[in-house]
PDB file of N, CA, C and O in Angstrom:
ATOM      1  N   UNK A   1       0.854  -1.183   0.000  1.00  0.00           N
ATOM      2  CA  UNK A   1       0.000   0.000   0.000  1.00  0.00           C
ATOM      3  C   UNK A   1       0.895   1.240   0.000  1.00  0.00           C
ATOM      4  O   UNK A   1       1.874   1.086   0.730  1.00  0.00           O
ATOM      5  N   UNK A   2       0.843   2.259  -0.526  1.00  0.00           N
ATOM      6  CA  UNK A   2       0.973   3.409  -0.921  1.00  0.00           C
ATOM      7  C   UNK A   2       1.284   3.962   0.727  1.00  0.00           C
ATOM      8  O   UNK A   2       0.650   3.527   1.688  1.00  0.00           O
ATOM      9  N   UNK A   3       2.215   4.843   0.818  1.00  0.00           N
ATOM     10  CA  UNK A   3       2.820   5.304   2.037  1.00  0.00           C
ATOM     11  C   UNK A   3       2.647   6.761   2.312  1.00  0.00           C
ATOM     12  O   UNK A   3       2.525   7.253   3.434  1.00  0.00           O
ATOM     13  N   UNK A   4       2.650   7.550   0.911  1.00  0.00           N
ATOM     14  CA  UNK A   4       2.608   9.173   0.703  1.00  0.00           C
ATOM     15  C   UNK A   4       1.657   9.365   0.381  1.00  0.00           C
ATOM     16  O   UNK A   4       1.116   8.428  -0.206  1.00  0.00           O
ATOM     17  N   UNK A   5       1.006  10.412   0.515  1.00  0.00           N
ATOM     18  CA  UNK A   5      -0.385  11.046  -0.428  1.00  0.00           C
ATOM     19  C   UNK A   5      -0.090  11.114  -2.262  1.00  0.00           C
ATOM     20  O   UNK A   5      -0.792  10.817  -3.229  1.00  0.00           O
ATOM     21  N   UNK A   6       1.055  11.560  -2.134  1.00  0.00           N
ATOM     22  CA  UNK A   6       1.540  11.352  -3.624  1.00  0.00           C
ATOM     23  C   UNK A   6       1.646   9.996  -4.441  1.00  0.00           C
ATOM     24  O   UNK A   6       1.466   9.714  -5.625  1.00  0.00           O
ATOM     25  N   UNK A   7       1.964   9.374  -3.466  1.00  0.00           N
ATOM     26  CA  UNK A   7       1.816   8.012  -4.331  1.00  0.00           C
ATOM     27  C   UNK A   7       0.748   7.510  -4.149  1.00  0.00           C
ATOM     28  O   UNK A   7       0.449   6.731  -5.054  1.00  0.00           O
ATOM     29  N   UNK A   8      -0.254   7.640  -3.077  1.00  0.00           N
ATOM     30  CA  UNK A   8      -1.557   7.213  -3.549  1.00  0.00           C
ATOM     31  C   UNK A   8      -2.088   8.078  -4.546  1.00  0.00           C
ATOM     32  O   UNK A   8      -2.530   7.489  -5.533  1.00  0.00           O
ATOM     33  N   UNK A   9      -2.159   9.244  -4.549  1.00  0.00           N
ATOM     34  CA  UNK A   9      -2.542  10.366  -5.566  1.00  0.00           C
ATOM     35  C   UNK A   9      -2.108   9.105  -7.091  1.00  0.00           C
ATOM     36  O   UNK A   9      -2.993   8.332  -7.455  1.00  0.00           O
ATOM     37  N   UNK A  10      -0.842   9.090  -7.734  1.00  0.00           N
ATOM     38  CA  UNK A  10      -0.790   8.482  -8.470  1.00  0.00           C
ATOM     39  C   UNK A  10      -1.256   6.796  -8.670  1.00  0.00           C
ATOM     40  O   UNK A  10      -1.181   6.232  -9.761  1.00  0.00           O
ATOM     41  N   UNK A  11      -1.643   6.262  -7.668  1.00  0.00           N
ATOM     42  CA  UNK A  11      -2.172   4.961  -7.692  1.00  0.00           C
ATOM     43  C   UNK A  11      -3.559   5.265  -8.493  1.00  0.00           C
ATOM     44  O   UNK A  11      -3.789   4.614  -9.512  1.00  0.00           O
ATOM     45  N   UNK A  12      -4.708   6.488  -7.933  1.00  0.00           N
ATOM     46  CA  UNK A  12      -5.283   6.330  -8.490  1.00  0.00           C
ATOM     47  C   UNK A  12      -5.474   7.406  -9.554  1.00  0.00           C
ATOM     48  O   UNK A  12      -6.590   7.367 -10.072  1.00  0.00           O
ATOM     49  N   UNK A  13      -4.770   8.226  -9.943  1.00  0.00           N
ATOM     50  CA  UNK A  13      -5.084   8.865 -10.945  1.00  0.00           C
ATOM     51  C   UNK A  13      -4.182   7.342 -12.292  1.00  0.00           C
ATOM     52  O   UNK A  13      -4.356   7.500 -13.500  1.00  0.00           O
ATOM     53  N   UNK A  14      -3.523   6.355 -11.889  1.00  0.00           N
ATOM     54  CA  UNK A  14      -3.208   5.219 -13.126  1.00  0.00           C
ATOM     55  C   UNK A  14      -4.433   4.328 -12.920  1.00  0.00           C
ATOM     56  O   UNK A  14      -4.672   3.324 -13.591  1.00  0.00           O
ATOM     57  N   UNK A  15      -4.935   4.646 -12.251  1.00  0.00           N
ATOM     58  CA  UNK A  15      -6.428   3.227 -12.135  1.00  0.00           C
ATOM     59  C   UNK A  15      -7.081   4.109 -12.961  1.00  0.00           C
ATOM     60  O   UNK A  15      -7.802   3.425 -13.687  1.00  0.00           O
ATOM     61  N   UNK A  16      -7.216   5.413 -13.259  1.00  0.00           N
ATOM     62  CA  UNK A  16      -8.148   5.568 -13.922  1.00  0.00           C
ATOM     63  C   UNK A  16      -8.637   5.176 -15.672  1.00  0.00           C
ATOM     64  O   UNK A  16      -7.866   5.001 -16.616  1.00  0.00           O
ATOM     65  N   UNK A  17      -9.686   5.137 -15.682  1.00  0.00           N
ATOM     66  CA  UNK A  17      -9.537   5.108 -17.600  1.00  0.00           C
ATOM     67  C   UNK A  17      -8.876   6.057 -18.005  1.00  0.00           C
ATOM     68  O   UNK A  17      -8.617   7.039 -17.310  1.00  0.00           O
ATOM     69  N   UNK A  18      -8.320   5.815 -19.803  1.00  0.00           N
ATOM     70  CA  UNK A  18      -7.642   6.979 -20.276  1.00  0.00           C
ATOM     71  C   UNK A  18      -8.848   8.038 -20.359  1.00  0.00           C
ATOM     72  O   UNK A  18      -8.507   9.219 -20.301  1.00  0.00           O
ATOM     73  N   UNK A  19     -10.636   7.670 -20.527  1.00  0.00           N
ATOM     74  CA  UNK A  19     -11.202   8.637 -20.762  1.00  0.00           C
ATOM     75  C   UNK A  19     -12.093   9.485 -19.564  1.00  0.00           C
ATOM     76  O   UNK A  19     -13.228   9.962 -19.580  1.00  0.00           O
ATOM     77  N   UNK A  20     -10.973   9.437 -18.470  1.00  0.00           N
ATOM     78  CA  UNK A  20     -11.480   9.667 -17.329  1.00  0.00           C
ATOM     79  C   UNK A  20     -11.534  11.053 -17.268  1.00  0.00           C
ATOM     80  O   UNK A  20     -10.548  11.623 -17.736  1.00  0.00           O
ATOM     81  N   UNK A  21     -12.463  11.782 -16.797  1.00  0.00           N
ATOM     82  CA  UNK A  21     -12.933  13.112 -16.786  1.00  0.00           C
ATOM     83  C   UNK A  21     -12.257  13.545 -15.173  1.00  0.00           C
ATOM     84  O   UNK A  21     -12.131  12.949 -14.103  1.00  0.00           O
ATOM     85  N   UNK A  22     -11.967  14.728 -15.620  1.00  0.00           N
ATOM     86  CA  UNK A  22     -11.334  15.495 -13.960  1.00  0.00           C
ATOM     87  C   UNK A  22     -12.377  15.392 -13.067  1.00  0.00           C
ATOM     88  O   UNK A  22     -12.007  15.148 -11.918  1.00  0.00           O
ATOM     89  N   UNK A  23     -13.563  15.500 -13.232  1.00  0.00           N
ATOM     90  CA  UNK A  23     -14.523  14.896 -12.186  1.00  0.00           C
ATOM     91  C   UNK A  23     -14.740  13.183 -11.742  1.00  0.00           C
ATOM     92  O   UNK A  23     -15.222  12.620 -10.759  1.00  0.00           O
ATOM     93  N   UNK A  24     -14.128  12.732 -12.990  1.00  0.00           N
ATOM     94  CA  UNK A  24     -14.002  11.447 -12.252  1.00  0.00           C
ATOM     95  C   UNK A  24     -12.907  11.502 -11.257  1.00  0.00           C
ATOM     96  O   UNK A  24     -12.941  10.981 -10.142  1.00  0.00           O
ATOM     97  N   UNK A  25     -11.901  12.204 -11.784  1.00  0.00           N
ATOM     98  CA  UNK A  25     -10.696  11.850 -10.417  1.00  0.00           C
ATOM     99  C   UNK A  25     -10.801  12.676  -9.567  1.00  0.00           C
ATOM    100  O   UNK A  25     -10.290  12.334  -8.501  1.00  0.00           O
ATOM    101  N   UNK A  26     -11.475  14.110  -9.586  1.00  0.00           N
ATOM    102  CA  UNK A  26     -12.518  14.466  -8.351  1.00  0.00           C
ATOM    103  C   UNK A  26     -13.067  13.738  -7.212  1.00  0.00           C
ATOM    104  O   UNK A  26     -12.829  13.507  -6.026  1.00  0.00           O
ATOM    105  N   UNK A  27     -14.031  13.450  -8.257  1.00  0.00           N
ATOM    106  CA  UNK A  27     -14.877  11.858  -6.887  1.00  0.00           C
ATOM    107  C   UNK A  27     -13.943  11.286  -6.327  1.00  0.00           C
ATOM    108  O   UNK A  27     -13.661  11.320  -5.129  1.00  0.00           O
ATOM    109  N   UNK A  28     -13.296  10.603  -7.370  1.00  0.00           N
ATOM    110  CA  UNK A  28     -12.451   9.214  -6.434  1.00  0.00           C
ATOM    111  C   UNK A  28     -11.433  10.217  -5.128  1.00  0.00           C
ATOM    112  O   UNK A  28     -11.134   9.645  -4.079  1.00  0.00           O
ATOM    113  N   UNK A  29     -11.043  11.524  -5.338  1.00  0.00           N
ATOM    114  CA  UNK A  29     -10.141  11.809  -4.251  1.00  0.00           C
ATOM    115  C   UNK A  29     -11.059  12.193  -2.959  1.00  0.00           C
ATOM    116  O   UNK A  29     -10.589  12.132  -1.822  1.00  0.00           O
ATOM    117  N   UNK A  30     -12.336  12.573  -3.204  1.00  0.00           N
ATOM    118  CA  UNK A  30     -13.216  12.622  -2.308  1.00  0.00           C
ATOM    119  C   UNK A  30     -13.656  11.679  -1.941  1.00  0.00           C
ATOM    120  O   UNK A  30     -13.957  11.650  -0.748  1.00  0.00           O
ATOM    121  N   UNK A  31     -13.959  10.200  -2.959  1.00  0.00           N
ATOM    122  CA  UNK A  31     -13.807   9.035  -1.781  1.00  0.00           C
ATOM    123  C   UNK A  31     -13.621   8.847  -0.605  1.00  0.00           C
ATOM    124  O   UNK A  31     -14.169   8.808   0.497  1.00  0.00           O
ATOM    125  N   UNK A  32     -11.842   8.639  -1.611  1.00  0.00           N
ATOM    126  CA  UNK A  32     -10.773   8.273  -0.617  1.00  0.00           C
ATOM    127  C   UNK A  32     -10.391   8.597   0.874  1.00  0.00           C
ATOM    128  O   UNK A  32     -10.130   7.868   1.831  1.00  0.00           O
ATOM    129  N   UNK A  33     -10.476  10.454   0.660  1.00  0.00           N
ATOM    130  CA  UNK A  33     -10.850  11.046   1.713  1.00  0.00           C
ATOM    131  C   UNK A  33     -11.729  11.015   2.480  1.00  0.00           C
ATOM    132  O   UNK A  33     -11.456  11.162   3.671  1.00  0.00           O
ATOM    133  N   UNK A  34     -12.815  10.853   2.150  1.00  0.00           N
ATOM    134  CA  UNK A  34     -14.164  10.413   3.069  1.00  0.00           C
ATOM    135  C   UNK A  34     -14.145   9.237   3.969  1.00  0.00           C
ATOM    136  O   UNK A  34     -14.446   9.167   5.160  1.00  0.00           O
ATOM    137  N   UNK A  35     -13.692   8.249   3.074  1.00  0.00           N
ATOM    138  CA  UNK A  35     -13.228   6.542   3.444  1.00  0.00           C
ATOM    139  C   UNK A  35     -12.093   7.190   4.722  1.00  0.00           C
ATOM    140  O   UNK A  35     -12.490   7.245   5.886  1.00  0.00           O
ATOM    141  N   UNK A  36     -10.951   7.562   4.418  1.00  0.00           N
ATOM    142  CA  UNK A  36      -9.916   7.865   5.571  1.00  0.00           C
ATOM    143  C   UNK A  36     -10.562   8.800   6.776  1.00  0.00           C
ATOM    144  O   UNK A  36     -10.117   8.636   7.912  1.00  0.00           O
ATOM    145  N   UNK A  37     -11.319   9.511   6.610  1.00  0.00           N
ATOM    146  CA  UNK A  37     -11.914  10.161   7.721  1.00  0.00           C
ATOM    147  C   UNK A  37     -12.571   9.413   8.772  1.00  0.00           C
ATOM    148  O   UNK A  37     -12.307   9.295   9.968  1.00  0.00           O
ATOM    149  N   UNK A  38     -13.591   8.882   7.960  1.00  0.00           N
ATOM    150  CA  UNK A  38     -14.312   7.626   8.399  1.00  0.00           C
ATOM    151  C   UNK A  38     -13.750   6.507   9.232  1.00  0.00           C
ATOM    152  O   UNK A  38     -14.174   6.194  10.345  1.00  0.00           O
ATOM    153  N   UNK A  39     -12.938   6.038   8.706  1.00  0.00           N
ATOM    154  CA  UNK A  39     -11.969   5.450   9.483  1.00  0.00           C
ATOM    155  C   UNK A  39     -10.953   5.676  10.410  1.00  0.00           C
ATOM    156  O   UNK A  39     -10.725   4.921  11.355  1.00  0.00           O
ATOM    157  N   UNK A  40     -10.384   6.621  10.180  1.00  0.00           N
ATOM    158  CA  UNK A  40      -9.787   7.808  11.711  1.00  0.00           C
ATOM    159  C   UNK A  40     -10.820   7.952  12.852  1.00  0.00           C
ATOM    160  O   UNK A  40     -10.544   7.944  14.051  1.00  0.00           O
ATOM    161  N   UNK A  41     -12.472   8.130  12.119  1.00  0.00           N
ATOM    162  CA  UNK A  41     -13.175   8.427  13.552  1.00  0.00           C
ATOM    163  C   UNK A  41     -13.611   6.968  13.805  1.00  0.00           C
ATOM    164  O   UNK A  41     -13.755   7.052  15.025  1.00  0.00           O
ATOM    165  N   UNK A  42     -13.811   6.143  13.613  1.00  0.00           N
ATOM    166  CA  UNK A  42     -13.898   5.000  14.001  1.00  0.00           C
ATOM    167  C   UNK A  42     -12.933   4.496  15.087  1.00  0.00           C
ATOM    168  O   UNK A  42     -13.300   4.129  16.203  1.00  0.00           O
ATOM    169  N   UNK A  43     -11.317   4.521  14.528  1.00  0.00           N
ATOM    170  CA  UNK A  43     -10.513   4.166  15.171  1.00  0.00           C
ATOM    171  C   UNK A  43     -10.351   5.108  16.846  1.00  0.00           C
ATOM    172  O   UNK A  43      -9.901   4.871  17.967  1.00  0.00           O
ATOM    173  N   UNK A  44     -10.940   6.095  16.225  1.00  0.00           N
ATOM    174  CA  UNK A  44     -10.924   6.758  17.652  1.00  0.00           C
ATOM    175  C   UNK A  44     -12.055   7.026  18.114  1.00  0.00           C
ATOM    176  O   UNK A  44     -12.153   8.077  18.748  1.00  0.00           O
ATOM    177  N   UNK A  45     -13.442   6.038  17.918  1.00  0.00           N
ATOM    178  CA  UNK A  45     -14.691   5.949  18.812  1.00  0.00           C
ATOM    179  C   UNK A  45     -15.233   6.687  18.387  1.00  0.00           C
ATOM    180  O   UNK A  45     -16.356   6.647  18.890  1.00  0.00           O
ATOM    181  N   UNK A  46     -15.127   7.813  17.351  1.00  0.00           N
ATOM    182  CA  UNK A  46     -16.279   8.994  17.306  1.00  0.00           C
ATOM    183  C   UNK A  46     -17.358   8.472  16.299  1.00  0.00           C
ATOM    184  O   UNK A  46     -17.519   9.075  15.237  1.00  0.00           O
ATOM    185  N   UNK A  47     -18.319   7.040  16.696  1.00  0.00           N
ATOM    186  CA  UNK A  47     -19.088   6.352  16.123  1.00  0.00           C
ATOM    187  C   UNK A  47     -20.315   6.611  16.956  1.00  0.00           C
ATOM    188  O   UNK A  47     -20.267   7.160  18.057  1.00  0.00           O
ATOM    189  N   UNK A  48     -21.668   6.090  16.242  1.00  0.00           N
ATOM    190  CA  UNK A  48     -23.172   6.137  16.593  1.00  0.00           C
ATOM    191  C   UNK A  48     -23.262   4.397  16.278  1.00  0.00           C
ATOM    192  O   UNK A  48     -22.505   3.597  15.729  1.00  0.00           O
ATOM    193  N   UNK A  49     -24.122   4.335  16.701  1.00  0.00           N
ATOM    194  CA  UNK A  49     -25.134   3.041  16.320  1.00  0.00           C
ATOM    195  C   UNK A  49     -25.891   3.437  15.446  1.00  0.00           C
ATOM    196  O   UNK A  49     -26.328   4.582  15.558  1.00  0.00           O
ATOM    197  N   UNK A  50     -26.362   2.457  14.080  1.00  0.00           N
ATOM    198  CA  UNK A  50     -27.122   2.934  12.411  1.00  0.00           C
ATOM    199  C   UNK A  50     -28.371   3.391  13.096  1.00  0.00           C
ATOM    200  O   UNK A  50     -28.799   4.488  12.736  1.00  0.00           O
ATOM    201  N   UNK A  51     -29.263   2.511  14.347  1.00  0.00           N
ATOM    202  CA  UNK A  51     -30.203   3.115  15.041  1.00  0.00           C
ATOM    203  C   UNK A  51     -30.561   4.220  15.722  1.00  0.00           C
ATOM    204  O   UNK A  51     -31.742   4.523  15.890  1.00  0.00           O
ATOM    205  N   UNK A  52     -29.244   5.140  16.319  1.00  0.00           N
ATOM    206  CA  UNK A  52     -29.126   6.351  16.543  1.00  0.00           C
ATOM    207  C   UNK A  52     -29.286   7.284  15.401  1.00  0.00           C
ATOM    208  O   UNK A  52     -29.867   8.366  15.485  1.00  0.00           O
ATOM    209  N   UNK A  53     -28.812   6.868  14.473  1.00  0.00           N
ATOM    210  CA  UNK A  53     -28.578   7.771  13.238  1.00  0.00           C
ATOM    211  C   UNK A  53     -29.901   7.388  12.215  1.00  0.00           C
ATOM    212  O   UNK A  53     -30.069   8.038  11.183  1.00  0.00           O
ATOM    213  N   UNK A  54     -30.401   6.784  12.422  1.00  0.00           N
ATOM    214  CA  UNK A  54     -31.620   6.826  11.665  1.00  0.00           C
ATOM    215  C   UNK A  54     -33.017   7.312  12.128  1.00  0.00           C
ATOM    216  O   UNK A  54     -33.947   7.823  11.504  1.00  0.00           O
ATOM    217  N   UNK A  55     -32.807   6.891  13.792  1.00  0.00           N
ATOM    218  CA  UNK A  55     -34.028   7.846  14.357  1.00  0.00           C
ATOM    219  C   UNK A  55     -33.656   9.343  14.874  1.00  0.00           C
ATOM    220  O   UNK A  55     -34.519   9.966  15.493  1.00  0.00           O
ATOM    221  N   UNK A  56     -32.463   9.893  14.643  1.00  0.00           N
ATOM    222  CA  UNK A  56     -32.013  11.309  14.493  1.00  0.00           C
ATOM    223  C   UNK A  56     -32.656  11.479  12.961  1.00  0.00           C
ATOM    224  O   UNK A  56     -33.254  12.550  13.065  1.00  0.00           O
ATOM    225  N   UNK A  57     -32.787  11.170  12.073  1.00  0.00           N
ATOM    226  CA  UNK A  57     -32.850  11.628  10.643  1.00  0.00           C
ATOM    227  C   UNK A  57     -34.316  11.026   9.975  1.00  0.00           C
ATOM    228  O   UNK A  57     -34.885  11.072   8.885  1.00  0.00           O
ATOM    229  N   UNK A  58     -34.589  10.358  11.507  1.00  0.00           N
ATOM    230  CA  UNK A  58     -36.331  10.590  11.063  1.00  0.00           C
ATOM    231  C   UNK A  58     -36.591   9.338  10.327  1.00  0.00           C
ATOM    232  O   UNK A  58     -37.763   9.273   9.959  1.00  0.00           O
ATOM    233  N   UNK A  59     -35.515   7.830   9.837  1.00  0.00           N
ATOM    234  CA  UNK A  59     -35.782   6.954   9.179  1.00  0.00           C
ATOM    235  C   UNK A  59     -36.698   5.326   9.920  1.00  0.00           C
ATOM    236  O   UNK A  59     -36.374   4.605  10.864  1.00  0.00           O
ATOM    237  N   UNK A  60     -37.760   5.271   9.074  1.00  0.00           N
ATOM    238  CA  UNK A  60     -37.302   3.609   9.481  1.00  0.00           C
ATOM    239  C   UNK A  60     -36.605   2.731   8.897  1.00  0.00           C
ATOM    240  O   UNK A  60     -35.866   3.032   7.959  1.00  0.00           O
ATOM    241  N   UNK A  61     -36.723   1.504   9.352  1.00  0.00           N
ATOM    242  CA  UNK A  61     -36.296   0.757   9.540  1.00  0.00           C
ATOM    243  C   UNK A  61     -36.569   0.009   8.001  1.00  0.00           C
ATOM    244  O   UNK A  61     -37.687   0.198   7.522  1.00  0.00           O
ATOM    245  N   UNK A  62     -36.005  -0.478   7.543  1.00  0.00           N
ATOM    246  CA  UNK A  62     -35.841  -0.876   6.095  1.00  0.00           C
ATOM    247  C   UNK A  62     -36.844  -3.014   6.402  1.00  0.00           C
ATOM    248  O   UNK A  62     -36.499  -3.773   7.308  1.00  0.00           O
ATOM    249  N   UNK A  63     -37.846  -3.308   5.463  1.00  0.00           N
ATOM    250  CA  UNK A  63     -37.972  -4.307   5.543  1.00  0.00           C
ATOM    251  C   UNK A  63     -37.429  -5.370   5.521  1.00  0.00           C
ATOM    252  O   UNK A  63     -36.362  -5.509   4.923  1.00  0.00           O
ATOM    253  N   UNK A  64     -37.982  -6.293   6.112  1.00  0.00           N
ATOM    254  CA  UNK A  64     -36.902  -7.446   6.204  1.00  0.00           C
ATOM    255  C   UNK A  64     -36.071  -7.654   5.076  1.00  0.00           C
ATOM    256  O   UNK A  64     -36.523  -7.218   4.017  1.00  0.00           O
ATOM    257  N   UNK A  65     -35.144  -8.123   5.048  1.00  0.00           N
ATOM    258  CA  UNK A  65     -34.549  -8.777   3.425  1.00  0.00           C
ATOM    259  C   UNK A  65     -33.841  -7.211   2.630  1.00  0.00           C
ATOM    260  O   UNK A  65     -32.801  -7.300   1.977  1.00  0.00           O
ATOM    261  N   UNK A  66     -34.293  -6.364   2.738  1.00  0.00           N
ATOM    262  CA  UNK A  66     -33.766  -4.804   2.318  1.00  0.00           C
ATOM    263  C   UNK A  66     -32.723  -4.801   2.960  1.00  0.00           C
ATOM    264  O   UNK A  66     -32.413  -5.165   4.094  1.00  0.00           O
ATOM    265  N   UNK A  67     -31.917  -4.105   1.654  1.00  0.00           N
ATOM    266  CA  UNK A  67     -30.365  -3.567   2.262  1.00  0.00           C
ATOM    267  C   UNK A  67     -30.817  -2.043   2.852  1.00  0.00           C
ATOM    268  O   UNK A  67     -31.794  -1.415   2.443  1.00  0.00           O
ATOM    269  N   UNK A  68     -29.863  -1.587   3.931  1.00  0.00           N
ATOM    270  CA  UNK A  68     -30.046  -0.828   4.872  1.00  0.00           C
ATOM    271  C   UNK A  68     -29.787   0.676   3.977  1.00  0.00           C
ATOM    272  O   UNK A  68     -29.876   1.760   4.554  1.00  0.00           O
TER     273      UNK A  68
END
């Protein structure tokens, strides 16, 4: 795995297609970033339960067999 921001930077700007649009490699760096955040607050507890966060946002509960 990739050690620098730069070399992940280039990991995925070579994954991309040649007809990849600057908004595609937009997204993917906002992914990435999202994914690493996500996982920083995890690692350091700043988590909810999906049940906290769905009756904050007013959701139910998805039927049986439904993905969440």
């Amino acid at each position: 795995m990739p050690t620098t921001i730069k070399e992940e930077a280039r990991r995925i700007v070579d994954a991309l297609p040649d007809e990849a649009t600057w908004e595609d490699l937009m997204y993917r760096l906002y992914v990435r970033e999202a994914v690493e955040q996500g996982m920083a607050d995890s690692d350091a507890g700043r988590t909810r339960p999906t049940s906290d966060v769905r009756a904050r946002l007013g959701l139910s509960r998805p039927a049986t067999g439904d993905a969440a």
